[in-house]
PyMOL Python script that loads the backbone (N, CA, C, O; Angstrom):
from pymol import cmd

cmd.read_pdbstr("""\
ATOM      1  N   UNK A   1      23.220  15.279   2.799  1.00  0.00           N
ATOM      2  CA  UNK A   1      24.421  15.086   2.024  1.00  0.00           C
ATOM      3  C   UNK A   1      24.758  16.334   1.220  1.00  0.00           C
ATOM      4  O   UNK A   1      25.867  16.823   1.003  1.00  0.00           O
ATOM      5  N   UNK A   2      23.584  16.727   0.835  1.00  0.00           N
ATOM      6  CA  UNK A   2      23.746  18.213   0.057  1.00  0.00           C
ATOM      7  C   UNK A   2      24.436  19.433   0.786  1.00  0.00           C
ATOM      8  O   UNK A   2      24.888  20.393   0.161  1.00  0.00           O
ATOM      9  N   UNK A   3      24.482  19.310   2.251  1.00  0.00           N
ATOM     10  CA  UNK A   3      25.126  20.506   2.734  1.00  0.00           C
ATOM     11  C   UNK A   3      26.243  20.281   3.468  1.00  0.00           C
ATOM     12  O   UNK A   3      26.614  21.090   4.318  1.00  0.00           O
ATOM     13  N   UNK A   4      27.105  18.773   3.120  1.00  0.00           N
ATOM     14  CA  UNK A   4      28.221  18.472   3.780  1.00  0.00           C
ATOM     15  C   UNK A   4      28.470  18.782   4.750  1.00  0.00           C
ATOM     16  O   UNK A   4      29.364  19.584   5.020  1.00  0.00           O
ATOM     17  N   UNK A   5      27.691  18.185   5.588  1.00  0.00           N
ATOM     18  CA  UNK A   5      27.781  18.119   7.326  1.00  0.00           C
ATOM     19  C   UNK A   5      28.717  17.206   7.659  1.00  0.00           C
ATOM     20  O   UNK A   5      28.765  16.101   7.118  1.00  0.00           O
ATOM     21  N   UNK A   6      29.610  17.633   8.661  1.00  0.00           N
ATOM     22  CA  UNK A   6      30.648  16.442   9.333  1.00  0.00           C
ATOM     23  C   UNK A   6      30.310  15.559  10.763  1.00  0.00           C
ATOM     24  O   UNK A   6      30.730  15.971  11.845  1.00  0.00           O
ATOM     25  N   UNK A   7      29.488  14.273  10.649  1.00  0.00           N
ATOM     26  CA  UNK A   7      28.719  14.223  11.877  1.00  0.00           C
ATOM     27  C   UNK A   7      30.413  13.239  12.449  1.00  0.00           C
ATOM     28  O   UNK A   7      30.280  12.018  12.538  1.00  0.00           O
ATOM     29  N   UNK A   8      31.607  13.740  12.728  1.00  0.00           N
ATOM     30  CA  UNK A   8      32.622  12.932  13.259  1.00  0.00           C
ATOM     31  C   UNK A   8      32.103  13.381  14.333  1.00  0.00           C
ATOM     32  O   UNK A   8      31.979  12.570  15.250  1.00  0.00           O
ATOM     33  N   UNK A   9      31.929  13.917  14.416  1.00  0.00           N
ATOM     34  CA  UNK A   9      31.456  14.528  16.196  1.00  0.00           C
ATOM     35  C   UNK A   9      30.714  14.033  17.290  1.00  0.00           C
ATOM     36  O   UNK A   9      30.776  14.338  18.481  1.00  0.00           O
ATOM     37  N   UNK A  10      29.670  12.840  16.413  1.00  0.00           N
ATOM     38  CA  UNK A  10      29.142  11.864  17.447  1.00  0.00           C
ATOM     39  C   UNK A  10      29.000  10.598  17.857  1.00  0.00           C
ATOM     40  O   UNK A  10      28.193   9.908  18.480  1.00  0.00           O
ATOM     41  N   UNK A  11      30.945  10.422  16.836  1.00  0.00           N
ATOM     42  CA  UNK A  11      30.676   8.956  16.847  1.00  0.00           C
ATOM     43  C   UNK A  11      31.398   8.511  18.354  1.00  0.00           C
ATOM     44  O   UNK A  11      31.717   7.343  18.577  1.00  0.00           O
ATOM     45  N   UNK A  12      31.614   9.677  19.399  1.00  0.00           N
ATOM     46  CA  UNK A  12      31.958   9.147  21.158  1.00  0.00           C
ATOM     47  C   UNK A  12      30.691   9.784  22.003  1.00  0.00           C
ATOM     48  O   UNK A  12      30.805   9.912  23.222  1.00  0.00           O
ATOM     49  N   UNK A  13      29.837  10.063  21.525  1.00  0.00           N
ATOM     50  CA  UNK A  13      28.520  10.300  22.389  1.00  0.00           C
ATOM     51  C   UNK A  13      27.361   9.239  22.003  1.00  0.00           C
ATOM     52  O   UNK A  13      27.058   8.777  20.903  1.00  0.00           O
ATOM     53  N   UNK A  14      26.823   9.015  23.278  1.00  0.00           N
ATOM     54  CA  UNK A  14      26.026   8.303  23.617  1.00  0.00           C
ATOM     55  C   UNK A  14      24.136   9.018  22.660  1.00  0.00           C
ATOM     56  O   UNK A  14      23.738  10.177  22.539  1.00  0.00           O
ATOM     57  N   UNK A  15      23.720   8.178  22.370  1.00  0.00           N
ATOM     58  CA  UNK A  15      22.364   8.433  21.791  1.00  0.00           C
ATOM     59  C   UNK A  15      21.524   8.707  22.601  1.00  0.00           C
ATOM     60  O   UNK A  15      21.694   8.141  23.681  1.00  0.00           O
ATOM     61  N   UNK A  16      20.246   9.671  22.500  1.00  0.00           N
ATOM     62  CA  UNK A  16      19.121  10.009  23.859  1.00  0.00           C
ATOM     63  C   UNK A  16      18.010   9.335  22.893  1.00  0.00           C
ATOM     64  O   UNK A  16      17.815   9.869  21.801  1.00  0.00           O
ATOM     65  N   UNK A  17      17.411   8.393  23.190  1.00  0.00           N
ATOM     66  CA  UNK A  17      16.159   7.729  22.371  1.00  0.00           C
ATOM     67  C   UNK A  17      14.966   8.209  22.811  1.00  0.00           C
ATOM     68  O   UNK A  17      14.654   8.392  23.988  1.00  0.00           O
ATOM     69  N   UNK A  18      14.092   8.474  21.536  1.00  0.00           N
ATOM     70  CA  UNK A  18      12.900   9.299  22.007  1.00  0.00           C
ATOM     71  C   UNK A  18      11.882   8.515  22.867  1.00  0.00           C
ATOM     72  O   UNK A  18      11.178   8.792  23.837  1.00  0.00           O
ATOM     73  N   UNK A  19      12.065   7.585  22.221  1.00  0.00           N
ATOM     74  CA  UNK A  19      11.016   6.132  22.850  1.00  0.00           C
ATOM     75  C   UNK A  19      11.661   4.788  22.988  1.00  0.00           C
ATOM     76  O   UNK A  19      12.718   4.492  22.430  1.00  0.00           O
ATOM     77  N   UNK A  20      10.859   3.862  23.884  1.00  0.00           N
ATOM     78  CA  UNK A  20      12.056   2.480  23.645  1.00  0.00           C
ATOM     79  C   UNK A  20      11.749   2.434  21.591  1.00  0.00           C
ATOM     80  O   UNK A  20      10.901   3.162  21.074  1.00  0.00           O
ATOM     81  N   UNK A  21      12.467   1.634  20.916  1.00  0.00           N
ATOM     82  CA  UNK A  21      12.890   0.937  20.051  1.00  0.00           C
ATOM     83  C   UNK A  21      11.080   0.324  19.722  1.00  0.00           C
ATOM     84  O   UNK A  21      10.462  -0.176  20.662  1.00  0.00           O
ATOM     85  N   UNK A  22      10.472   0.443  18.438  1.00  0.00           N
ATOM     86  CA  UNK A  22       9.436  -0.467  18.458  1.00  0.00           C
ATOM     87  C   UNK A  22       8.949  -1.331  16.715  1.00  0.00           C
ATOM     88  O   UNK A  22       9.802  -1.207  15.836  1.00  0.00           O
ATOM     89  N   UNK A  23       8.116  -1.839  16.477  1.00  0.00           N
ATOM     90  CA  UNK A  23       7.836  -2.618  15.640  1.00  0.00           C
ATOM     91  C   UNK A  23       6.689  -1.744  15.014  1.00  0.00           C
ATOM     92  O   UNK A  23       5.804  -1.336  15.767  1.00  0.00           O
ATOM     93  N   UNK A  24       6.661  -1.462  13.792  1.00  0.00           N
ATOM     94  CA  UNK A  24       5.616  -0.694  13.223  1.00  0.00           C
ATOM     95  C   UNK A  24       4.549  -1.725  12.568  1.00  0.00           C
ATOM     96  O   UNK A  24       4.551  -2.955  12.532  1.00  0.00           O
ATOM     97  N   UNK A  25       3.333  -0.446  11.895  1.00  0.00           N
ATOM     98  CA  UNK A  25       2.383  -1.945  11.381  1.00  0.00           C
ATOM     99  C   UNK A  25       3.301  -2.843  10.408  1.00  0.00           C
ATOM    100  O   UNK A  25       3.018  -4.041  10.382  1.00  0.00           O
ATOM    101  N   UNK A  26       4.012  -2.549   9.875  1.00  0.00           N
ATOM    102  CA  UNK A  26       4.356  -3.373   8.805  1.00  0.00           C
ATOM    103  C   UNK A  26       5.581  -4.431   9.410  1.00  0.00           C
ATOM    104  O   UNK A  26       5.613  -5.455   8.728  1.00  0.00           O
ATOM    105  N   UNK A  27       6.348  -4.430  10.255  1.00  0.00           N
ATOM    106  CA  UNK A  27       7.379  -5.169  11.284  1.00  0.00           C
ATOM    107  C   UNK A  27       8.682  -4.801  10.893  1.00  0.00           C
ATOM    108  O   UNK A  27       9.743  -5.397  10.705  1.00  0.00           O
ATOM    109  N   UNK A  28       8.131  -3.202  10.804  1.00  0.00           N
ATOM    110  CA  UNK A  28       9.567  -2.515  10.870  1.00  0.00           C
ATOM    111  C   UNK A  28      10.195  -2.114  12.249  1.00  0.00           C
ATOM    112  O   UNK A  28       9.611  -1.381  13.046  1.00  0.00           O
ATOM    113  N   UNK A  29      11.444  -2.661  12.466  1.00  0.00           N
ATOM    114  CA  UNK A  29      11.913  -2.130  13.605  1.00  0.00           C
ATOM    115  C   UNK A  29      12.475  -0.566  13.451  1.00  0.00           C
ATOM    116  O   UNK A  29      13.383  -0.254  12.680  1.00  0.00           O
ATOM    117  N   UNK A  30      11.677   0.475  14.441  1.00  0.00           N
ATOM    118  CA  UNK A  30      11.847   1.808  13.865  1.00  0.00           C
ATOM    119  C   UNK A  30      12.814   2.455  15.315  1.00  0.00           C
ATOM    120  O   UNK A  30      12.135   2.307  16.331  1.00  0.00           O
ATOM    121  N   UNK A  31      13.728   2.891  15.516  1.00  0.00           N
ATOM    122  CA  UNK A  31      14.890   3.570  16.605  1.00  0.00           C
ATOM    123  C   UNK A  31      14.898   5.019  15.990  1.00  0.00           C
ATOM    124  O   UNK A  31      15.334   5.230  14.858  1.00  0.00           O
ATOM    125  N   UNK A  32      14.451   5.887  16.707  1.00  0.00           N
ATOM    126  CA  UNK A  32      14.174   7.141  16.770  1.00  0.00           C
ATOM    127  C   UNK A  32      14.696   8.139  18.137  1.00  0.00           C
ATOM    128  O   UNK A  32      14.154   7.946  19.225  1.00  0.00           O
ATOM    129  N   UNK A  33      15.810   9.239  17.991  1.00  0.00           N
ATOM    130  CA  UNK A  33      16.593   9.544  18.388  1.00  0.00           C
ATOM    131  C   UNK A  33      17.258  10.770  17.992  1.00  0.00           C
ATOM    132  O   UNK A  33      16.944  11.338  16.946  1.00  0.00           O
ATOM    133  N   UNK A  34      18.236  11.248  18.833  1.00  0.00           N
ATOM    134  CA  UNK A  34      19.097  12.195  18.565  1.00  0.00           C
ATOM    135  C   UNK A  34      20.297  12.174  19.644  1.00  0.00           C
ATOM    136  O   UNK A  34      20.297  11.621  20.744  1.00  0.00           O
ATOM    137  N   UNK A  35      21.218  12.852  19.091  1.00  0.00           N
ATOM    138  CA  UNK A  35      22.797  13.040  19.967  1.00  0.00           C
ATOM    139  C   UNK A  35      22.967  14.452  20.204  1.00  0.00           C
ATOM    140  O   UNK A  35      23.373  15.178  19.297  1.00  0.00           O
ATOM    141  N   UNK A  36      22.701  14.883  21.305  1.00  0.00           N
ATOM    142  CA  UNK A  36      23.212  15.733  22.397  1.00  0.00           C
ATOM    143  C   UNK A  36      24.308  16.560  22.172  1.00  0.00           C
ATOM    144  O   UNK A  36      24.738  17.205  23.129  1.00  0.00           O
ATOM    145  N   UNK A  37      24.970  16.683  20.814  1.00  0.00           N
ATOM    146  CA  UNK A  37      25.673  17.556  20.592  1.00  0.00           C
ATOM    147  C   UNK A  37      25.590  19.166  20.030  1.00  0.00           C
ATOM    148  O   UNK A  37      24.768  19.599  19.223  1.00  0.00           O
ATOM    149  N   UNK A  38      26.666  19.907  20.688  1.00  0.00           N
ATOM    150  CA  UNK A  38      26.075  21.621  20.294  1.00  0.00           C
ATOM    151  C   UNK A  38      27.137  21.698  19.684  1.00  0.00           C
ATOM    152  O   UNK A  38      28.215  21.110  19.779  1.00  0.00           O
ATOM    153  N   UNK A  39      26.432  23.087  18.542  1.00  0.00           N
ATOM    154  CA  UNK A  39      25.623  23.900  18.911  1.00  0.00           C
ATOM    155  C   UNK A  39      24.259  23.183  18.232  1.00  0.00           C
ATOM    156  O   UNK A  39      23.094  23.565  18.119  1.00  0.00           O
ATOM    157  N   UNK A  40      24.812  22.232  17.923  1.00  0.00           N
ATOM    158  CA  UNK A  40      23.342  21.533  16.735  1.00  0.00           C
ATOM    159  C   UNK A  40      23.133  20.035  17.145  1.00  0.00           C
ATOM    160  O   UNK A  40      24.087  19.259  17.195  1.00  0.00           O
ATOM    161  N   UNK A  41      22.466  19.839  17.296  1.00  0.00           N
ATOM    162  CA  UNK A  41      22.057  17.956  17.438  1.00  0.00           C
ATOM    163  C   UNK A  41      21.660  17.240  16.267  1.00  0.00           C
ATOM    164  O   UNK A  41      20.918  17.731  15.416  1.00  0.00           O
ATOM    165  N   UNK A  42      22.079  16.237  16.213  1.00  0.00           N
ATOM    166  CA  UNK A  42      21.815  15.340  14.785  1.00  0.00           C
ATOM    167  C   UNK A  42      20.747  14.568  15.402  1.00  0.00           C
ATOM    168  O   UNK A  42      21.059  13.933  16.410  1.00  0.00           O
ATOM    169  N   UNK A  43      19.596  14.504  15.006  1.00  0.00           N
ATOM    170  CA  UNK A  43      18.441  13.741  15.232  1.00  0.00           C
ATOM    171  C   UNK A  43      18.447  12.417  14.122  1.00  0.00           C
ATOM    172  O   UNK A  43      18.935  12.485  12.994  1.00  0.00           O
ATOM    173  N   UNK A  44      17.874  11.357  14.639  1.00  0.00           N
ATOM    174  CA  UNK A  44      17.956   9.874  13.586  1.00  0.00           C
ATOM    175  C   UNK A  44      16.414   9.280  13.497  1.00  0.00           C
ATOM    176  O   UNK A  44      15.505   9.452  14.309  1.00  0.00           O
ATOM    177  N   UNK A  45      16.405   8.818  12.740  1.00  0.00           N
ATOM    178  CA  UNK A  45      15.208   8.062  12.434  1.00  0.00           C
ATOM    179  C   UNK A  45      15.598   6.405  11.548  1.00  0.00           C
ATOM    180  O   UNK A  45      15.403   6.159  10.357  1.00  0.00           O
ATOM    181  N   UNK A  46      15.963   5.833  12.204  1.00  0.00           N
ATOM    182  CA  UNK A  46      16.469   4.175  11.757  1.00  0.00           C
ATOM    183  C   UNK A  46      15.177   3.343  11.468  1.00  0.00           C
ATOM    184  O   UNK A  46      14.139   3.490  12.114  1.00  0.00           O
ATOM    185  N   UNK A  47      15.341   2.410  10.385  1.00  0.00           N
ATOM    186  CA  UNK A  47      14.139   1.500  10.300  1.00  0.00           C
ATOM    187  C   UNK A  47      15.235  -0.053   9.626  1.00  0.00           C
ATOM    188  O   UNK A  47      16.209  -0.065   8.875  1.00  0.00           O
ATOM    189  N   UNK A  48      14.734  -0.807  10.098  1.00  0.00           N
ATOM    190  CA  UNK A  48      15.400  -2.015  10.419  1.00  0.00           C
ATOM    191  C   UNK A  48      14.503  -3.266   9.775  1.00  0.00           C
ATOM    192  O   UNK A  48      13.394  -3.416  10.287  1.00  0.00           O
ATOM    193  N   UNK A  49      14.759  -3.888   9.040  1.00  0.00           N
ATOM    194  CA  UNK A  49      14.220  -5.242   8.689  1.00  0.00           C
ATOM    195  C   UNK A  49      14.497  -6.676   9.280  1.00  0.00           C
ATOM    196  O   UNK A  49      15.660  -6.967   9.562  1.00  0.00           O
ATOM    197  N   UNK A  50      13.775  -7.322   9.421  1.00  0.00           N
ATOM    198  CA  UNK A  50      14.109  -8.513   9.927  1.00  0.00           C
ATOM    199  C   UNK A  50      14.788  -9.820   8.925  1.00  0.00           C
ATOM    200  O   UNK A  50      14.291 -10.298   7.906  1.00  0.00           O
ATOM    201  N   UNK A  51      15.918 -10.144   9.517  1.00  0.00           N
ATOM    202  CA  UNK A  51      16.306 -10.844   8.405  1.00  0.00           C
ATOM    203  C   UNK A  51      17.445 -11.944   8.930  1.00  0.00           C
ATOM    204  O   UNK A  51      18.392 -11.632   9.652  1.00  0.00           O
ATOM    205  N   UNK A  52      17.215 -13.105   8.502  1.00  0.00           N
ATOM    206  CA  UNK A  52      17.698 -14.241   9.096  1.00  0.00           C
ATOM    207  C   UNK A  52      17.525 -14.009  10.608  1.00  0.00           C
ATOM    208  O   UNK A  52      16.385 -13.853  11.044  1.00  0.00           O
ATOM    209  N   UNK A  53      18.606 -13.977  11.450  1.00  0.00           N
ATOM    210  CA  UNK A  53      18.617 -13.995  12.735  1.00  0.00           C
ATOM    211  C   UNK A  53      19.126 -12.350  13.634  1.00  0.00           C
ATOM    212  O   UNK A  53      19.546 -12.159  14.776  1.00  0.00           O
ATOM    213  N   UNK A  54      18.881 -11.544  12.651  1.00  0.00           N
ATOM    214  CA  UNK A  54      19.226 -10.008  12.977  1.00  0.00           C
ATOM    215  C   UNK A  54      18.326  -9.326  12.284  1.00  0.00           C
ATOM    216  O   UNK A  54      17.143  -9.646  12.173  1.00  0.00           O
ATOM    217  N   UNK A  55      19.002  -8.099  11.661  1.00  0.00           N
ATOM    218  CA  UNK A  55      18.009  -6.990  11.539  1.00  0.00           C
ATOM    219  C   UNK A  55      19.222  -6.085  10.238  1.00  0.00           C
ATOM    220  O   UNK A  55      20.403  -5.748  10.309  1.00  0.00           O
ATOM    221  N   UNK A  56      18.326  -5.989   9.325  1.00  0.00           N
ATOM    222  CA  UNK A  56      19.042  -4.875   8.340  1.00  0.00           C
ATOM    223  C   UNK A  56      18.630  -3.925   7.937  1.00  0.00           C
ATOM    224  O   UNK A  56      17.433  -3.806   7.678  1.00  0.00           O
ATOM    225  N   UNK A  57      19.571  -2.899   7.752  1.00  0.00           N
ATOM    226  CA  UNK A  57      18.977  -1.086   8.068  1.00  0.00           C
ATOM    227  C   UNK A  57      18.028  -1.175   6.629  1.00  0.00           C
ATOM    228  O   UNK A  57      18.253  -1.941   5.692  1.00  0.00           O
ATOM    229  N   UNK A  58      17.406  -0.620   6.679  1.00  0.00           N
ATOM    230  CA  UNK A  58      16.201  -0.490   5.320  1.00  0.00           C
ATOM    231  C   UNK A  58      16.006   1.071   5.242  1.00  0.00           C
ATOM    232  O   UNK A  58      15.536   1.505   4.190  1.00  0.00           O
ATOM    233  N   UNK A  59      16.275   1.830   6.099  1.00  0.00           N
ATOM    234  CA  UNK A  59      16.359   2.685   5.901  1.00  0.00           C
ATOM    235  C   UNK A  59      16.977   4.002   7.239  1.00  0.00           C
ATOM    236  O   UNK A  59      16.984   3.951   8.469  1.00  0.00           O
ATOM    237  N   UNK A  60      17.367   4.926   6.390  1.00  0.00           N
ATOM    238  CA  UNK A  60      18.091   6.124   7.578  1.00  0.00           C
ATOM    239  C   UNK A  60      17.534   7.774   7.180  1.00  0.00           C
ATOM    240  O   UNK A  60      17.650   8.265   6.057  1.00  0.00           O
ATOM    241  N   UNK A  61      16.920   8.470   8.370  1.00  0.00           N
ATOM    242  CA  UNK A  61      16.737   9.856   8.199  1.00  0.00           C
ATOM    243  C   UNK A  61      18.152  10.657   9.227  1.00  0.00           C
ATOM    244  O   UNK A  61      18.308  10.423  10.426  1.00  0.00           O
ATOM    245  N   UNK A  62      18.480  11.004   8.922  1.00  0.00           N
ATOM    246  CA  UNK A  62      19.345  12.327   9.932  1.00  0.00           C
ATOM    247  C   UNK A  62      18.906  13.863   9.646  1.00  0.00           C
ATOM    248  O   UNK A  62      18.945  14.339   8.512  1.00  0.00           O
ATOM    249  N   UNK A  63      18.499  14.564  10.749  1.00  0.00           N
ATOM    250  CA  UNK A  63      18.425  16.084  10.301  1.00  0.00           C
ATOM    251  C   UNK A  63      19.066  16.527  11.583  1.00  0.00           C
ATOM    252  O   UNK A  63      19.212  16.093  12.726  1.00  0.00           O
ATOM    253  N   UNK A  64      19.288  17.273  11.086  1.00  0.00           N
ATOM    254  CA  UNK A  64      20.652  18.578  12.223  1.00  0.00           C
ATOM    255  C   UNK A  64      19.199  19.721  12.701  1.00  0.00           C
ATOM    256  O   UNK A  64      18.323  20.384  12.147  1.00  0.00           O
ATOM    257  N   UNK A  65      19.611  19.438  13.864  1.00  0.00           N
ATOM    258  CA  UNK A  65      18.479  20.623  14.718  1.00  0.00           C
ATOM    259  C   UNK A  65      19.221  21.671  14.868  1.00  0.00           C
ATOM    260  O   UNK A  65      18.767  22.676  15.416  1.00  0.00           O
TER     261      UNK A  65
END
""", "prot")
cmd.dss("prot")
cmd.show_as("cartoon", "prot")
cmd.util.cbc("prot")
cmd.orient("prot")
């Protein structure tokens, strides 16, 4: 947020996931990833809680490669 990055750029590209989608020790659902865009790729790190009958973000990393 500190270096006002504009990620409009990947909200029509498709995500490359590093691994399937998985459940950590604690039953965090963790989605780990990046988008294919140049000259820089935005890499993600999602963690997901379980809650009622879905899942709520608990937390978000993004870093620009």
């Amino acid at each position: 947020m500190d270096k006002d990055i504009d990620l409009n750029g990947i909200k029509d590209v498709e995500p490359v996931f590093d691994n399937p989608p998985y459940l950590d020790n604690s039953g965090l659902l963790c989605v780990i990833g990046f988008y294919a865009t140049k000259p820089s790729q935005a890499g993600f790190n999602l963690k997901y809680l379980p809650e009622n009958d879905g899942w709520k973000l608990a937390g978000i990393r993004v870093k620009m490669k």
